[in-house]
C-alpha positions, 0 to 999 in steps of 0.5 A, a space after each residue: 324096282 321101286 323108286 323108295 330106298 331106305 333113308 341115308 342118315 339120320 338129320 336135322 334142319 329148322 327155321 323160324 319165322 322168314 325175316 328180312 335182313 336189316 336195310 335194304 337187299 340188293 336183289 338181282 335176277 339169278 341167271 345173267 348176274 348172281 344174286 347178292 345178299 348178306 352175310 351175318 358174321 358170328 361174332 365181332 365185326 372182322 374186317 367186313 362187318 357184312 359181305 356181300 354174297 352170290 349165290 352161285 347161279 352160273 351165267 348164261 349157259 351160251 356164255 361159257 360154252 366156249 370155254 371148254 374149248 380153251 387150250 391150256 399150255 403145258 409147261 415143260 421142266 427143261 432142267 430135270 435132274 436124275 439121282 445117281 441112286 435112283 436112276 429114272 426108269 427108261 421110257 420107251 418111244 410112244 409109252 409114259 411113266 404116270 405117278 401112281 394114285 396114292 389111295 386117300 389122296 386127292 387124285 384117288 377122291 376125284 376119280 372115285 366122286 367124279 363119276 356121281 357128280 353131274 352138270 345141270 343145264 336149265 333153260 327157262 322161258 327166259 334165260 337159261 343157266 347152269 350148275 352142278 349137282 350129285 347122284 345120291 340113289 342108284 335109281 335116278 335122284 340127284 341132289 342140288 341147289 333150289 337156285 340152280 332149278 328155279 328157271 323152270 318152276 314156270 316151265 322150261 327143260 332141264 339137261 343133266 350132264 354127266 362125267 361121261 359126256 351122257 346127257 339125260 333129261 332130268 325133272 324137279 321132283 321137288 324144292 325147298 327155298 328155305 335151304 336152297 335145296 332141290 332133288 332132280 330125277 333123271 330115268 336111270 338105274 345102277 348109277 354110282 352114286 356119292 358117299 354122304 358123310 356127317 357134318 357134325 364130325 367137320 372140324 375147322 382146319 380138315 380137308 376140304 374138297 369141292 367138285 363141280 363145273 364152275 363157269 361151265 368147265 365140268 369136272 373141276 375140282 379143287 381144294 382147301 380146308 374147313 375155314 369156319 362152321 356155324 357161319 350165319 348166312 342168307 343167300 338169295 333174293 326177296 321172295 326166294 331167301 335162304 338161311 344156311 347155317 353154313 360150312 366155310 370153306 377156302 376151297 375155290 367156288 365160283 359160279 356154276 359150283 352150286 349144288 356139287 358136294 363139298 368132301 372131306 379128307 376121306 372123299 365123304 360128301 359134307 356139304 352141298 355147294 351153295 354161295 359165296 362172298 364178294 367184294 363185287 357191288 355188282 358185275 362179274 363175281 368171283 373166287 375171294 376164299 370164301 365159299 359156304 355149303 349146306 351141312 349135308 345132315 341138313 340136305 339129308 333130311 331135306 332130300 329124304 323127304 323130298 323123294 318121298 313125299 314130293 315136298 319137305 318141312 321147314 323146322 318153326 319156333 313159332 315167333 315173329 322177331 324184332 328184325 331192328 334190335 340191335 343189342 346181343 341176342 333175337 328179341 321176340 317181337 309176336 309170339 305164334 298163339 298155339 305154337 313151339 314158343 307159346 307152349 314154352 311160355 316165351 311171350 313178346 319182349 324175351 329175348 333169345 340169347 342161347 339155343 343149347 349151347 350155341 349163344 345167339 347174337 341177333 335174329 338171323 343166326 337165331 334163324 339158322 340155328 333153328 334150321 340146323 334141327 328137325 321138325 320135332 326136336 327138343 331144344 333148350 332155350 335161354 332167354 332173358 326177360 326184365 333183365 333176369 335170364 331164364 331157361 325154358 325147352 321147346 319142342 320144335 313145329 314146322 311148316 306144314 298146313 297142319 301145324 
């Protein structure tokens, strides 16, 4: 059986050029501490003008080894009562009444998902950690976070875990930093495999589902709801940082979570598991209610082309941007000679106000905007320029040699 299957979806994703947040970013190696950067809100300072984000990098493997070995103590309802008109059914010595699992619910969701979500153990040359991945082909191809293989891009083994207990050797077929996204291979056939669903269809408020092995407890699962979408965020550290037009979500993420799917209500894969937000300036992260996964329309297009190609394309408007202007909207500090931006007739000084109809409040949601489409896509731009606002449309370019 040949190892290409059709494509699952059609995509989008981009980027620009690969700016540095503003002030300096605390960088701290993935694997002992989580790394932090910072997230741009949308719109309005809120409470936290930034937060501090973690990309969700578990901690030292032999650290949490243990903790699948708690003993969690039962609760016993001493005080049950019985309805005259429905008496409780008797139960023989030695069985157990079990309430049905209701199809849609929850319980019905994870049944089904767990089977196609994994654990992956990385052990580099130095450290090792862990995270969480899902089947995505039958024939062997997973997909999860950059962050959680990025220990063996120097060499080192990487140990996928599945619901079963069964463990297989598994390899990176391919990365991509820009997105925080990586397809791992294991030799196996006839594996079930997730349903991946559309995120453009996510709505705030929906259900949201999320399923992995945080701090090394495989096969957790927990709940909440879509709390934002668009959200602006950059994850990661110098030299590796991602810009995520992210999914929020208040369903419970902490390390050891990235790279599980994120499901909607009807148990589709919306979104891969990739940060969270910390109060902590540094130590142990954890859970606040605020966790961010990649649209999985993104990963999609991301993966396809991993899997075919061995690598993928990162979505480029062709600019360098003014990383210090500080009033609404991405100025354009260099513009690319013979790129998407210089064909458009955007020049230096222009500032980007709008793409589509998304408005643009600073260079880094200009970023994340870009990297929602795909390479080759038509985008209208609205810019100003000597205080007059002006429309132009772009044909995106990418990153490969030959652009």
């Amino acid at each position: 059986m040949s190892d290409q299957q059709p494509s699952y979806g059609s995509p989008p994703f981009p980027e620009a050029p690969r700016p540095q947040p503003a002030g300096p970013v605390p960088y701290i190696p993935p694997t002992p501490s989580p790394a932090q950067t910072v997230v741009t809100r949308r719109r309005g300072p809120g409470v936290l003008g930034t937060v501090l984000i973690a990309a969700l990098v578990a901690a030292i493997v032999g650290g949490f080894a243990g903790l699948g070995g708690y003993v969690v103590g039962r609760g016993v309802d001493s005080a049950a009562q019985q309805s005259e008109a429905l008496p409780a059914p008797a139960i023989q010595e030695g069985s157990a009444v079990r309430t049905p699992i209701v199809d849609g619910s929850i319980s019905d969701i994870a049944a089904s998902t767990l089977p196609a979500v994994v654990s992956i153990l990385a052990e580099g040359k130095v450290d090792s950690g862990s995270g969480s991945g899902f089947v995505i082909r039958p024939n062997g191809y997973l997909l999860t976070n950059n962050h959680v293989v990025d220990l063996v891009a120097d060499g080192g083994s990487l140990t996928v875990v599945f619901s079963d207990g069964d463990r297989v050797e598994g390899t990176v077929v391919g990365t991509n930093s820009s997105y925080d996204l990586a397809v791992v291979k294991v030799d196996r056939r006839g594996l079930p495999t997730v349903g991946l669903g559309d995120s453009s269809g996510a709505r705030v408020g929906d259900i949201a589902i999320a399923i992995g092995a945080p701090l090394g407890l495989d096969g957790t699962v927990t709940s909440g709801i879509i709390s934002a979408l668009d959200r602006p965020v950059t994850a990661g550290g110098e030299g590796d940082l991602s810009y995520i037009n992210a999914i929020q979500t208040d369903a419970a993420i902490n390390p050891g979570n990235s790279g599980g799917p994120l499901l909607d209500g009807a148990g589709s894969v919306i979104g891969v598991n990739s940060a969270i937000a910390t109060l902590a300036l540094g130590g142990e992260t954890g859970n606040i209610g605020l966790g961010f996964a990649i649209p999985i329309n993104s990963a999609k297009r991301i993966a396809d082309e991993i899997i075919a190609t061995g690598s993928s394309r990162t979505p480029l408007i062709g600019v360098q941007l003014d990383m210090r202007y500080a009033d609404p909207g991405a100025r354009i500090d260099e513009v690319n000679a013979g790129g998407a931006a210089d064909d458009a007739g955007l020049e230096s000084g222009d500032v980007i106000r709008r793409i589509d109809d998304r408005p643009i409040d600073d260079a880094t949601e200009l970023v994340v905007a870009i990297r929602s489409y795909a390479p080759g896509d038509t985008i209208d731009v609205t810019y100003e320029r000597d205080g007059q606002e002006r429309a132009t449309t772009l044909v995106l370019g990418d990153d490969s040699p030959s652009s």
